[in-house]
Every structure is written in structure tokens, then in C-alpha cells.
N, C-alpha and C positions, 0 to 999 in steps of 0.2 A: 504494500500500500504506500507508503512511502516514497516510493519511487516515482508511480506516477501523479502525487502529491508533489513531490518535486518539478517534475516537469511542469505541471501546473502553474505554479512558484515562478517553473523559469519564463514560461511564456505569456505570464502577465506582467513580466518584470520588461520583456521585447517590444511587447504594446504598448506600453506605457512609456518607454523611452521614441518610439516612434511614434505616438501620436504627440507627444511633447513638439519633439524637432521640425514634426512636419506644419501642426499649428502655428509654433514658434515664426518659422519660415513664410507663413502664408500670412499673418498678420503684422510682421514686418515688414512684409513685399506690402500689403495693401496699405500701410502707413506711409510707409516711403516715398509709395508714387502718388498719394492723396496730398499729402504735404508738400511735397514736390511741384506736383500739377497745381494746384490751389495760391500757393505762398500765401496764404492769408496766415495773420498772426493770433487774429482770434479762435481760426478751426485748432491751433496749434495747442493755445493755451485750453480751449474746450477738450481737447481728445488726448493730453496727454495723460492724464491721471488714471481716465481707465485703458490705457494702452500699458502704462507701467503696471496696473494691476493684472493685468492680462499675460505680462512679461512673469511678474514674479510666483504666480498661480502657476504656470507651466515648467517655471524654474524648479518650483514644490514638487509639482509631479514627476518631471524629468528627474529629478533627485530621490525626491522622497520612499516613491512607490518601488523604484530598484532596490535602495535601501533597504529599506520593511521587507520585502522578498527575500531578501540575500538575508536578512537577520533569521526570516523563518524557516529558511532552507539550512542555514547554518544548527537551529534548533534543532528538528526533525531530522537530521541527519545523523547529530549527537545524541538524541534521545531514542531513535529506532532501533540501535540496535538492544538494547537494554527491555523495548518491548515485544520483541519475537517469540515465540512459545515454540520451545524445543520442548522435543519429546522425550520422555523420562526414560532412562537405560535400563532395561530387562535386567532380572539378575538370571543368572543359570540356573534350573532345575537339580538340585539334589538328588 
């Protein structure tokens, strides 16, 4: 069980660093060329506060969410073997 509890572990750690970067990327590219295209000073000072919080949100989960995986995978890894149920040794017939 463990194991594909791990894999679990790893590929919500892979999602989560790619929907990060790919968001990151796409709401960058659309600030850019908004500010860019626009030069107005007021769209600037309107859309920064929630572009930073959009920045730092994605930063959490590009960070975070790997983290938390890797810590629980780290867990589960050190703790499974200790829950496996071995089967008890026969003794010989007298």
C-alpha cells in the first residue's frame, strides 16, 4: 500500500509544480503585454496588488504543496516498514 500511496504523493507533488509555473507564466505574459500595451499609470497602480497576490499564492503552491509531499512521502516511507504483518514462524512438530 505504501507504495502506490507514494506515487500518489509523487504525482501530486508534479501537478502542483506545473500548474504553478504554467499559471505563473500565463499571468505574467498577460500583465506584461496589458501594461505594456496600455502605459497607463492608473491600470498599473489598480492591478498590481492583486497580480502580487497572484504571484505569491502560486509561489505557496509551487513551494508548499512539493514540500508537504516530500515530508509525507518521507513519513510513510519511514513508518511502513514497521507496519507490515509478517507471518509468524512455525515451530517443528515433535
Amino acid at each position: 500500500m505504501d507504495l502506490s500511496f507514494v506515487s500518489v504523493l509523487d504525482s501530486i507533488r508534479s501537478v502542483a509544480i506545473t500548474f504553478a509555473i504554467g499559471a505563473f507564466v500565463v499571468i505574467n505574459g498577460v500583465a506584461l503585454v496589458a501594461f505594456l500595451g496600455n502605459r497607463s499609470r492608473a491600470m498599473v497602480q489598480k492591478w498590481t496588488s492583486p497580480w502580487l497576490a497572484a504571484n505569491l499564492l502560486l509561489l505557496g503552491v509551487g513551494a508548499g504543496v512539493p514540500l508537504a509531499t516530500g515530508i509525507c512521502k518521507t513519513v510513510v516511507q519511514a513508518i511502513a516498514p514497521a507496519l507490515t504483518v509478517q507471518e509468524a514462524p512455525t515451530l517443528p512438530a515433535n
